[in-house]
C-alpha positions, 0 to 999 in steps of 0.5 A: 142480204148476200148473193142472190137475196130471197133465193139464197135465203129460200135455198136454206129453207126448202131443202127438204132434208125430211128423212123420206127422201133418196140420198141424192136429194141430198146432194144437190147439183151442180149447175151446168154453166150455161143456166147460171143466173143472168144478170138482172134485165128487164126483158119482157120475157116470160122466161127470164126472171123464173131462170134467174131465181131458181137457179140456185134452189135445191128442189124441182121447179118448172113454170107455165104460161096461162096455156100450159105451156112450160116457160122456165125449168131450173137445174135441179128440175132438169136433172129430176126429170131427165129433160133439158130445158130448151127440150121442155120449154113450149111443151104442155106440162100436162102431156109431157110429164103428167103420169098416173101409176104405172105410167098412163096419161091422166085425163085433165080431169082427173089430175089435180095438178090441173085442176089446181091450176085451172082454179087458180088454187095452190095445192100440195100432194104426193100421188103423182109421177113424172114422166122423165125423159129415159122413159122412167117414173119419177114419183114425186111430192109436188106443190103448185101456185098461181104465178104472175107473170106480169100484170095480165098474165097468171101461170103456175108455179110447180115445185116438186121432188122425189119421194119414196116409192115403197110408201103410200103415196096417199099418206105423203104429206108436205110439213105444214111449214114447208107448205108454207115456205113454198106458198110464200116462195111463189107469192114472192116470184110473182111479187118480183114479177110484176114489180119488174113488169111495171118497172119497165113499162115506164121510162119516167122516174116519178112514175116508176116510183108511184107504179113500185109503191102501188104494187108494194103495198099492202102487200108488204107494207102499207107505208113507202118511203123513197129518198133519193140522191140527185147528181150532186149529192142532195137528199130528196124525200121523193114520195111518201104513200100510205095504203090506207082504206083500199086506197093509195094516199100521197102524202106530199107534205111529207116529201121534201128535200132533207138534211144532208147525209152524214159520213160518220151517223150510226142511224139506219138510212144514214147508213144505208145511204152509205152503202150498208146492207138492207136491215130492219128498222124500228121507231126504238132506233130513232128514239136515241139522241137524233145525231144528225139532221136526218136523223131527226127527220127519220124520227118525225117521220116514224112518229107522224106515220106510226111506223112500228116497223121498217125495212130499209133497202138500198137503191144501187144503179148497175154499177153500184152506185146509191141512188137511194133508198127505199123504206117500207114501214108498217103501221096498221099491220101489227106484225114485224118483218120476216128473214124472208120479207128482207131478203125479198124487199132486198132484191126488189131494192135491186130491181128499183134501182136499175129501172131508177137509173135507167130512167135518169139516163133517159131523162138527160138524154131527152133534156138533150135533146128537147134543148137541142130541138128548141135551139133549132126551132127558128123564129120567123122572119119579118115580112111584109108578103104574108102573116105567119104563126108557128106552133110546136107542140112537143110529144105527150110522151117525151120518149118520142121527143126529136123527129118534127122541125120547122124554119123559116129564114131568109134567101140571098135575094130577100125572098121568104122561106119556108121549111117543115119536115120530119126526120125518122126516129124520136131520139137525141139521134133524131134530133141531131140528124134534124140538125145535120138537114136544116144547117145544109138546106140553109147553106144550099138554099143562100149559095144560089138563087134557083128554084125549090127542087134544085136546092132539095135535089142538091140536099138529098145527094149530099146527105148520101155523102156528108151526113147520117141521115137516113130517112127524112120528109120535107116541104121547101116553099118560097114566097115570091112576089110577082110583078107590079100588082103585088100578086102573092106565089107560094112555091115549093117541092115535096120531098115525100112529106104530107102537102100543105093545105090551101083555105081560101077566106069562103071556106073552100080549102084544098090539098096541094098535092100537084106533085109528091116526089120521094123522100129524102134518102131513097137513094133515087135519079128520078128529078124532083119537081117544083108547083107553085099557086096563086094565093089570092088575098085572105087565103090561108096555107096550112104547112103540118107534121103527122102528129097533127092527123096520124092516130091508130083509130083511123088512117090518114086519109081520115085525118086530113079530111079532119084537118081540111074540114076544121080549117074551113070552119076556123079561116076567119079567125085571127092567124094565132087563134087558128094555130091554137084551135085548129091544134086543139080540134084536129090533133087526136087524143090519142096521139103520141107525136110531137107536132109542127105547124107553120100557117102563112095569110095573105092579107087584105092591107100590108103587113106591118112586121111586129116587134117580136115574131108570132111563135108559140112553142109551149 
């Protein structure tokens, strides 16, 4: 399809030349510059999509939300009704424009515009005017729909023009087939609608495909076939879905890489994967002397799915570039393709195409960045002083991979020490910004030997200066060993981080709250503090990140209290099987958080240091 797919076509159809209609109908309008169609975004605005496909359409056509309200107003209808569309946008439909003959405000009650809307039907009819905005009657023949909006939102679509004020209004009547065009012209703008909401409701491209396939059939297909091109040029069959029984099958026998594309096969999705247009596609095309590799896989799959008919669309990033393709086949349902389906399946190809290619960007970004953060995920010293395990549970969802570090390395004196922290934001900037604090923490902490709050101190004015930190938490601990008799002392500062948790071997546990100094980056003269404990023999100290407590269905009051509760019932564990319950018991379902955890026990005999460090990072 050309400019503006499914809506250049729809314009060619719904001009509404009937012969009833005044001349200027006729003549269409000239769309002011500043309501020329955007270009495709995934905005999650209600107006965005309705003004960029009804740019072009030779009728009136105004949206509202699910509380009457007007959302978008194309050209053509601004120019009807003598209303600027910013001037309708937010206004009750029914008050602004609905009209009786003679001009007098219908009752809800008594406008079948409004009652069609409250039922969710789609209705046609001549016996209505519009209020327009000079104060005149535009009589008007109209036809509204549900629209979709997005997946729990439905509207209305009210599409409308002038009809002949000297006839019956009651005997104006909208050929069939043009009621027909204007049903399908709705179905297919919600169609787009939610295709487009579920597309950005996910930064993932495996599930943007499954989320596309599910809303395409059986709506318009009840096969789904998506191949795509990798960075070097390989052909994948990424997902193939039937809608089979009301329910949606994967059917990954079928996926796999495929043979390669060819620079000269005529075949339908050799070509379209070349840059050709979208373009109908029958198992007679794949009937021929298979040409290539990929030819022949097209004619097995054709003959395994039934496939009948088929429309095959590109799937172009935003500059053009094949991604892929997407094929849409019918099997079970007996009847081809229309004009108006391949001009549809066209632009849901564009939508497919961006969300692909804005996923992809994502991904490589986030493999950056987890790289990055497992480069910079220390493993931890050798010590006779205490018994250590680290675990680091990345994000469920990797979007909110980047913030949470630990590490542990040795002072200038031999001392042990011990870092967690979390640095704002979950992104590759938040990653290297971790980056940026660990390298200057370690070179602070080896250039002298004084205690934690001057090292932090140190690190919070530099950061002001040398780096682009804005934002971070941290704990900064020594382990010291004090006088002869080999007493164990945690020392440390808090830099606005959560505070560790101290649980002695009967089960009593505690916070080490003596002291919380701001965050780094507030930009303060106020002098940090240092505290330091006693860890008596078989004690445990527990050194975590948010993700461990923080859920949206309680505060973190509650979660430390999980935290301090879970800890005293798991002290007599192995320090490994307590990293790994305690995780699984305290870190909410619902969290959305990468989680540190650094744990240290005193033990009851010396430590021998183990040939490869306690470290866990999944």
């Amino acid at each position: 399809m050309g400019r503006g797919g499914l809506w250049e076509h729809l314009e060619s159809v719904t001009g509404f030349d009937s012969g009833k209609q005044p001349c200027a109908w006729k003549e269409g309008s000239a769309v002011p510059s500043d309501h020329q169609p955007h270009p495709v975004s995934f905005s999650a605005s209600e107006q965005d999509l309705p003004r960029k496909v009804l740019s072009g359409l030779k009728i009136g056509v105004y949206v509202t939300n699910d509380r009457e309200q007007i959302i978008a107003v194309n050209p053509r209808g601004e120019k009807l009704l003598g209303r600027s569309e910013s001037a309708m946008i937010g206004r009750n439909a029914h008050d602004l424009l609905h009209r009786a003959e003679g001009g007098a405000l219908l009752p809800r009650s008594q406008c079948p515009l409004m009652k069609a809307f409250l039922q969710g039907q789609s209705v046609y009819g001549g016996n209505k005017w519009f209020l327009r905005g000079d104060g005149a009657l535009l009589p008007v023949i109209w036809l509204t729909a549900p629209y979709r909006i997005n997946r729990d939102t439905t509207g209305a679509l009210v599409l409308f023009h002038p009809r002949d004020p000297r006839g019956d209004p009651s005997s104006e009547e909208v050929p069939v087939d043009q009621v027909t065009t204007l049903t399908d012209l709705a179905d297919s703008l919600s169609l787009i609608a939610e295709v487009t909401s579920v597309l950005t409701s996910t930064l993932q491209v495996r599930e943007a495909l499954w989320l596309l396939a599910r809303q395409v059939t059986p709506r318009l297909a009840d096969w789904v076939v998506i191949d795509l091109l990798n960075e070097i040029g390989e052909l994948e069959r990424a997902l193939v879905v039937h809608h089979e029984n009301g329910r949606h099958i994967r059917r990954e026998e079928m996926q796999g890489p495929l043979p390669p594309v060819s620079e000269t096969s005529l075949m339908p999705l050799s070509r379209v994967l070349r840059g050709a247009s979208t373009t109908r596609v029958s198992l007679r095309d794949y009937q021929r002397p298979p040409d290539t590799g990929l030819a022949m896989a097209q004619r097995t799959l054709f003959e395994r799915t039934r496939i009948h008919a088929a429309i095959t669309a590109p799937l172009r990033g935003p500059r053009g570039a094949i991604l892929g393709a997407l094929t849409l086949g019918r099997a079970d349902q007996l009847h081809d393709f229309t004009s108006t389906e391949l001009a549809l399946v066209d632009d849901l190809a564009r939508q497919a195409g961006l969300a692909i290619d804005n996923a992809r960007l994502y991904e490589r970004q986030q493999r950056v960045t987890e790289t990055m953060q497992r480069y910079l995920l220390s493993p931890l010293p050798e010590t006779v002083l205490v018994k250590m395990a680290v675990r680091y549970h990345p994000a469920p969802d990797a979007s909110h991979v980047g913030g949470d570090w630990y590490d542990a390395f040795r002072l200038q004196d031999g001392t042990p020490a011990l870092v967690i922290g979390d640095v704002a934001g979950h992104d590759l900037q938040a990653a290297s910004h971790m980056a940026q604090i660990r390298n200057m923490l370690r070179a602070l902490a080896w250039d002298r030997d004084e205690p934690p709050s001057s090292i932090v101190s140190r690190l919070d004015h530099a950061l002001g200066h040398i780096s682009e930190v804005s934002m971070a938490t941290m704990v900064f601990a020594r382990l010291e060993e004090d006088g002869s008799e080999g007493r164990r002392v945690l020392r440390w500062t808090n830099a606005g981080h959560l505070p560790p948790l101290l649980v002695l071997r009967d089960g009593q546990a505690r916070f080490l709250d003596e002291h919380h100094d701001l965050l780094l980056g507030a930009e303060t003269d106020i002098p940090r503090t240092d505290s330091a404990v006693e860890l008596p023999v078989a004690s445990t100290v527990v050194f975590y990140t948010d993700g461990l407590i923080e859920s949206t269905r309680h505060g973190l009051d509650e979660g430390m209290a999980q935290l301090r509760q879970h800890a005293a019932e798991l002290v007599h564990h192995e320090l490994d099987d307590f990293c790994d319950l305690l995780i699984e018991r305290v870190r909410p379902e619902d969290n959305d958080d990468d989680v540190a955890v650094i744990v240290i026990r005193v033990p009851e005999s010396p430590v021998i240091p183990p040939s490869r460090p306690s470290s866990h990072t999944p």
